[in-house]
Each structure stands twice: as C-alpha cells, then as structure tokens.
PyMOL CGO cylinders between C-alpha atoms (Angstrom):
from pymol import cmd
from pymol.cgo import CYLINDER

trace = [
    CYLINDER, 6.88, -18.63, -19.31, 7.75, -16.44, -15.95, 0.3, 1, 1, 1, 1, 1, 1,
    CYLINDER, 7.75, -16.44, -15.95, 6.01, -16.99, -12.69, 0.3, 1, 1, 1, 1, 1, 1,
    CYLINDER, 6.01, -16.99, -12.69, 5.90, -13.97, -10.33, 0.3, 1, 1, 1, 1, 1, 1,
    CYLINDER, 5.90, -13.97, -10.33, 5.50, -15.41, -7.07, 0.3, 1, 1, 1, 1, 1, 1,
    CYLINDER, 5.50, -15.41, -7.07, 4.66, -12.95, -4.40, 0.3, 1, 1, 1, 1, 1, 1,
    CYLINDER, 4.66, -12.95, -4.40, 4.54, -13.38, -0.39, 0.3, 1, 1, 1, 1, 1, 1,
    CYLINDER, 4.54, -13.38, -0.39, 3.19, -11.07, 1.70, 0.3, 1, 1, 1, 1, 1, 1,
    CYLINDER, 3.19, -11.07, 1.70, 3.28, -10.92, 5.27, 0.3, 1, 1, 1, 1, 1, 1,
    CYLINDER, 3.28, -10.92, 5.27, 0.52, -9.21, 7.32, 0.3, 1, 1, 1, 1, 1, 1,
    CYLINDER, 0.52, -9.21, 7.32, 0.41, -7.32, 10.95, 0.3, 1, 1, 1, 1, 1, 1,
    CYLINDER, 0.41, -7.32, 10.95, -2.22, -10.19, 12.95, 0.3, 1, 1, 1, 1, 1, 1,
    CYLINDER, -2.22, -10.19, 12.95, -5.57, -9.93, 13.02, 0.3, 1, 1, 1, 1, 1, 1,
    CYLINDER, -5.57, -9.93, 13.02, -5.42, -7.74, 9.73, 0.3, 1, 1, 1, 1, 1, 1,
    CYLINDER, -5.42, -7.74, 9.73, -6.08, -10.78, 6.84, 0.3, 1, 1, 1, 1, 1, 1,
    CYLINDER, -6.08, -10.78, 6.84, -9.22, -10.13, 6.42, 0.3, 1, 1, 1, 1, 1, 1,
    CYLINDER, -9.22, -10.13, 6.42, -9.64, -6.21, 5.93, 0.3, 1, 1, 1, 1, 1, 1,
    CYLINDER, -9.64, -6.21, 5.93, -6.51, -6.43, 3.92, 0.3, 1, 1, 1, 1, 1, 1,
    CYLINDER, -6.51, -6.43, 3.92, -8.74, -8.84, 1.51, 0.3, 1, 1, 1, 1, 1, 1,
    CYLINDER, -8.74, -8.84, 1.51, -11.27, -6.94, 1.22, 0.3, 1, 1, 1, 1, 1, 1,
    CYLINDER, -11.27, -6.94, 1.22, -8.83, -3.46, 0.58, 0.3, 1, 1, 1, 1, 1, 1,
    CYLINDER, -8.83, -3.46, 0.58, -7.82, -5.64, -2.09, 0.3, 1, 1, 1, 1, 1, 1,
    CYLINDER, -7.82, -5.64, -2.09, -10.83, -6.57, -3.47, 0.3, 1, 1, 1, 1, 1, 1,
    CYLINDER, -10.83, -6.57, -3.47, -12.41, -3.39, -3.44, 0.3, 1, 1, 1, 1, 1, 1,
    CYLINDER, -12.41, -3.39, -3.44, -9.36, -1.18, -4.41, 0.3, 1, 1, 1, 1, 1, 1,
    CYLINDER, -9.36, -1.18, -4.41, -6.99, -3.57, -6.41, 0.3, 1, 1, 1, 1, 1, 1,
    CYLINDER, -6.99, -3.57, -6.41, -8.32, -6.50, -8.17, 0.3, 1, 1, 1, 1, 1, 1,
    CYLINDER, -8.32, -6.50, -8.17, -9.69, -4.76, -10.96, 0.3, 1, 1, 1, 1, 1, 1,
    CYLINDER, -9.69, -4.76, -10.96, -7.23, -2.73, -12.06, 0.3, 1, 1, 1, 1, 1, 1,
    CYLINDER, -7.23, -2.73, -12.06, -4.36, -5.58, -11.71, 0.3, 1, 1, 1, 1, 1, 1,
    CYLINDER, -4.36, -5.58, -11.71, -6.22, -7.66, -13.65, 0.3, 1, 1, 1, 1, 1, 1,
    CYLINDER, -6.22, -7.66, -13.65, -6.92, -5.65, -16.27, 0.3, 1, 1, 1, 1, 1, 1,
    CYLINDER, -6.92, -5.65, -16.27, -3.14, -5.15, -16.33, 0.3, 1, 1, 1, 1, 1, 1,
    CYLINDER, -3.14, -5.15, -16.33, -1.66, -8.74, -15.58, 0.3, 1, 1, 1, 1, 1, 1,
    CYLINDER, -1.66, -8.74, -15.58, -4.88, -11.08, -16.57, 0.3, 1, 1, 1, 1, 1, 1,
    CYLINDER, -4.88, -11.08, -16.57, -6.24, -13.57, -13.93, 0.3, 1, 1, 1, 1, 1, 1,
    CYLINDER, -6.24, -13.57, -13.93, -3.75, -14.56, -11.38, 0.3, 1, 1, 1, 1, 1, 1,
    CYLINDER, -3.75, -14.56, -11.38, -2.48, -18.54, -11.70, 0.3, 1, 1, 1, 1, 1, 1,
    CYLINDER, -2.48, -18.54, -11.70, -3.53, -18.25, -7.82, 0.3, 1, 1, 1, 1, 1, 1,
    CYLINDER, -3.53, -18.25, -7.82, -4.22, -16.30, -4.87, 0.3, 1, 1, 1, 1, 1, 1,
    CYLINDER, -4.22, -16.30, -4.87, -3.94, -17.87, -1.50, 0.3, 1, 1, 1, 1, 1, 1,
    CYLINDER, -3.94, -17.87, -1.50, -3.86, -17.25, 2.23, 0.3, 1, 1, 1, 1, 1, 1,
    CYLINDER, -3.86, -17.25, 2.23, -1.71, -19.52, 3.95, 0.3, 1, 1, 1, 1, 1, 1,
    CYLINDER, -1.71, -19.52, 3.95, -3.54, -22.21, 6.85, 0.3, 1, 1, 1, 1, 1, 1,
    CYLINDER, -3.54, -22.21, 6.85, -0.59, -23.34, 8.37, 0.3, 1, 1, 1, 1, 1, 1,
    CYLINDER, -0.59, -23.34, 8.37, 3.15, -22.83, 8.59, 0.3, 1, 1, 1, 1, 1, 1,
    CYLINDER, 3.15, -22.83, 8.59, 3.89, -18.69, 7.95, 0.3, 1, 1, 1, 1, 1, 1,
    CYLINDER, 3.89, -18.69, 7.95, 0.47, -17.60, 9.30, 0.3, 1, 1, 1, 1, 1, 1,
    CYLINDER, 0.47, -17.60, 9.30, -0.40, -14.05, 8.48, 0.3, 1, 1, 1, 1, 1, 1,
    CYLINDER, -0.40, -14.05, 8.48, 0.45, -14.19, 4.98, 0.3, 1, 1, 1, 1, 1, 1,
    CYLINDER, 0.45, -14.19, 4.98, -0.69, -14.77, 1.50, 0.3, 1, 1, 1, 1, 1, 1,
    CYLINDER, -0.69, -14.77, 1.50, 0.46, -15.29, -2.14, 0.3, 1, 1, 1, 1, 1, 1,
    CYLINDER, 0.46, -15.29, -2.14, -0.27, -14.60, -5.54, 0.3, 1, 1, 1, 1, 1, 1,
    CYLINDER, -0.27, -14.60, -5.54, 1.05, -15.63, -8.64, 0.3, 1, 1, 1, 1, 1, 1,
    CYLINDER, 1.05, -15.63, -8.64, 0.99, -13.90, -12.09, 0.3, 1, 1, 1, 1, 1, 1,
    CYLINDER, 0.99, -13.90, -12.09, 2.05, -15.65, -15.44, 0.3, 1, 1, 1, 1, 1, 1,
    CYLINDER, 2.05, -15.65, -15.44, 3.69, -13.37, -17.77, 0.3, 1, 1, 1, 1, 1, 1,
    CYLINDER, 3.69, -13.37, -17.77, 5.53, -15.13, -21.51, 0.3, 1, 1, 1, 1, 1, 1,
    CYLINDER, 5.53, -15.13, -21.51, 8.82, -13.59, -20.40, 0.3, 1, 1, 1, 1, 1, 1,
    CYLINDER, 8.82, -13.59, -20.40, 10.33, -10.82, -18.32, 0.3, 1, 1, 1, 1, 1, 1,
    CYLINDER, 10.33, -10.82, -18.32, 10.01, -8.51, -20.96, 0.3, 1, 1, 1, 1, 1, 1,
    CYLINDER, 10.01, -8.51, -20.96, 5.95, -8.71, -20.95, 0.3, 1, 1, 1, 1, 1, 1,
    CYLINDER, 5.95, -8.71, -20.95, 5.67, -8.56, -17.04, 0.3, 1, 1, 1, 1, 1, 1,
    CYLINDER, 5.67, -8.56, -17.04, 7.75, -5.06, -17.42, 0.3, 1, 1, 1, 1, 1, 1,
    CYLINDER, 7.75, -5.06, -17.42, 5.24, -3.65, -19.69, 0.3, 1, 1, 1, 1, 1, 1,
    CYLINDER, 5.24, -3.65, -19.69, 2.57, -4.75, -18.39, 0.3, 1, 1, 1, 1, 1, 1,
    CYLINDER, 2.57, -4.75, -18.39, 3.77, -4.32, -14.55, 0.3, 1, 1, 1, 1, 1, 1,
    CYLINDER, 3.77, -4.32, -14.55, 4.85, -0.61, -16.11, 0.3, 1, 1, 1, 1, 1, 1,
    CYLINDER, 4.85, -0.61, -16.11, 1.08, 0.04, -17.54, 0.3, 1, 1, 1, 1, 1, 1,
    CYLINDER, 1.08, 0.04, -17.54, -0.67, -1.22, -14.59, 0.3, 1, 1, 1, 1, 1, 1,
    CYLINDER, -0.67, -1.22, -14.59, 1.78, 1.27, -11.95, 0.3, 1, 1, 1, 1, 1, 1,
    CYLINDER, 1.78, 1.27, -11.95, 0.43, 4.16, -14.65, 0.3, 1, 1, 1, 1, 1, 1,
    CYLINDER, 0.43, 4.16, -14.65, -2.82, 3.51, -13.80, 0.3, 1, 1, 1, 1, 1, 1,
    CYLINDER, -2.82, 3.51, -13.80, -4.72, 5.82, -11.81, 0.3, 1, 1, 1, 1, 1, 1,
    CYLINDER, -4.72, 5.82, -11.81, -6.68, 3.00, -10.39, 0.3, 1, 1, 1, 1, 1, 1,
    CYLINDER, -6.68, 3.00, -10.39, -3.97, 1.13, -9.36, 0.3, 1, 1, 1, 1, 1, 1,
    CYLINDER, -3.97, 1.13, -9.36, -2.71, 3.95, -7.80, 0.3, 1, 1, 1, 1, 1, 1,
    CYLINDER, -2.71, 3.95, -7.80, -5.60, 4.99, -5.68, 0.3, 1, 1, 1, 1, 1, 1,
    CYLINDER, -5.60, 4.99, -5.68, -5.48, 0.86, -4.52, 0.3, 1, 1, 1, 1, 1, 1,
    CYLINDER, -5.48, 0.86, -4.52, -1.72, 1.54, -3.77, 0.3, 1, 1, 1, 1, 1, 1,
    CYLINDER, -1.72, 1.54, -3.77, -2.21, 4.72, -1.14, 0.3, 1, 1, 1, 1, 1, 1,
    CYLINDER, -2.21, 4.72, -1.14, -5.40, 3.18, 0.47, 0.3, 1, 1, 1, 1, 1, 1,
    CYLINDER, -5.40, 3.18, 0.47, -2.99, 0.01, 0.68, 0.3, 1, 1, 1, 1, 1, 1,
    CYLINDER, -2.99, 0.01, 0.68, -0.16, 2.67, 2.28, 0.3, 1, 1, 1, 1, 1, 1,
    CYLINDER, -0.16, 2.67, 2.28, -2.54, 4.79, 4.87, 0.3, 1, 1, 1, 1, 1, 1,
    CYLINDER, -2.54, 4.79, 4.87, -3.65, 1.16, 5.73, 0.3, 1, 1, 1, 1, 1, 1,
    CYLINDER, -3.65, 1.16, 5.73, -0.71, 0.04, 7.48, 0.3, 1, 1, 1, 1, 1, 1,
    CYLINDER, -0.71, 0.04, 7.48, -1.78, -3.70, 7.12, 0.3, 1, 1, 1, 1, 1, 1,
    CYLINDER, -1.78, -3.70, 7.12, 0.96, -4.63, 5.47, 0.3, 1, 1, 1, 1, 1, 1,
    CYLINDER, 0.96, -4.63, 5.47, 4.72, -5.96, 6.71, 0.3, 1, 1, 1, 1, 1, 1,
    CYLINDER, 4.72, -5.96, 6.71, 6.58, -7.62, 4.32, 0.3, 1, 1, 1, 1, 1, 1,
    CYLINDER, 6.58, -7.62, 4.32, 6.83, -8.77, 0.83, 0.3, 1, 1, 1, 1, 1, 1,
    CYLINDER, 6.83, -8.77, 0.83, 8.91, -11.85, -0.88, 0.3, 1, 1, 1, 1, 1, 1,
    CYLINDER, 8.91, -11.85, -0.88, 8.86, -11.66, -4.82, 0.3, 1, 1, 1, 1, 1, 1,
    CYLINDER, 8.86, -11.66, -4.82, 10.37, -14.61, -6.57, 0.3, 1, 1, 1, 1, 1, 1,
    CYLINDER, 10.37, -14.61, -6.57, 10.05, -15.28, -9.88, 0.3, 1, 1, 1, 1, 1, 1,
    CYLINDER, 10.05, -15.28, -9.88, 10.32, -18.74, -11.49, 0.3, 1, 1, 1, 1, 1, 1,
    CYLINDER, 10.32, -18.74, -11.49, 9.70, -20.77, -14.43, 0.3, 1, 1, 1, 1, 1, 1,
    CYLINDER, 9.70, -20.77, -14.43, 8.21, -23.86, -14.99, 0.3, 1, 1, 1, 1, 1, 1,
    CYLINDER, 8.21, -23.86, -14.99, 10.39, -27.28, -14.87, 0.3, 1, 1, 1, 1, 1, 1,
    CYLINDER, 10.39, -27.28, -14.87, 10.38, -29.29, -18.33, 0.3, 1, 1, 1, 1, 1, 1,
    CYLINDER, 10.38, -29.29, -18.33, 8.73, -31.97, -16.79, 0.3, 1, 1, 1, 1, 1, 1,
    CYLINDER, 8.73, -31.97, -16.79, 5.85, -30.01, -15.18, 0.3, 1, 1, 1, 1, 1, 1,
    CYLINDER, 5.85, -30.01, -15.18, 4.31, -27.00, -17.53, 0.3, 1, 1, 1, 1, 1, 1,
    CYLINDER, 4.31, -27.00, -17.53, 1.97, -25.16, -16.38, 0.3, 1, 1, 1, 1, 1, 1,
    CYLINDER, 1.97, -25.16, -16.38, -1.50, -25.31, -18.83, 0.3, 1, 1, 1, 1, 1, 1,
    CYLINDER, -1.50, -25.31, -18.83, -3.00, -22.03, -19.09, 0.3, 1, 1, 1, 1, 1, 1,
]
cmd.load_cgo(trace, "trace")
C-alpha cells in the first residue's frame, strides 16, 4: 500500500473559496480517477492556511496510471486552470508513505 500525502498551503483568507473551487471543479473527476480519499482536512492549529489530502493507491505503479488517466481528463483539466486563474494557491508538500507493520491501514 502507498499513501500520497499532500499539503497545501493557501494565500489567507482564501480557505474557503478554494473549497468550494474544489468541490465544484475537482472532486468529481479525482475521484473517479483515485477513489475516495483516506482523508481530506483543513488544518485548526499549527500551519494555518493549509490543508491535506491523502490518496491510497496498492503501489506506485497504480497511482501512475491512475494519476496519468485522471491528468487526461478533460474534467480534471478544466478544475486545474480554474485552480490556476484562481491564484489561491501557494505551496504544495507531496510525501508519500506506507503503512508501518504494526499499524495497517483498513480500507
């Protein structure tokens, strides 16, 4: 199992129109790609102005097709210049991880 953990850091004041870009641009088409995220979350406290999402994929092999499909997708790629022309966006952290032996993840 891979993890793709990504961070992404937002101008202030801009959290909540870039949810909703999301929602109304990207969500469908990512998840038709990638499946349901393992979460989506917009950080409280510490890094304020920024949010994550993590995608389970069985290997790296499977998040390059499917990451590959999803950037062929017109949809997607509406989401990603309405995302652009935005501006709302000022940083991104990928990591990607797998699971400890002692702590799977149950999907």
């Amino acid at each position: 199992m891979l993890i793709d953990q990504r961070t992404y850091t937002v101008k202030p004041g801009t959290m909540a129109k870039q949810m909703a870009l999301y929602q109304e641009y990207g969500l469908t088409p990512q998840k038709r790609h990638l499946g349901e995220p393992l979460a989506y979350l917009i950080t409280e406290s510490g890094e304020v102005n920024t949010f994550v999402h993590m995608w389970v994929y069985k290997d790296a092999a499977d998040r390059a097709a499917r990451r590959a499909a999803m950037s062929a997708d017109p949809e997607w790629q509406l989401y990603l210049q309405k995302n652009g022309e935005a501006g709302y966006l000022i940083g991104q952290r990928n990591n990607l991880m797998t699971p400890a032996p002692f702590a799977p993840i149950n999907r």
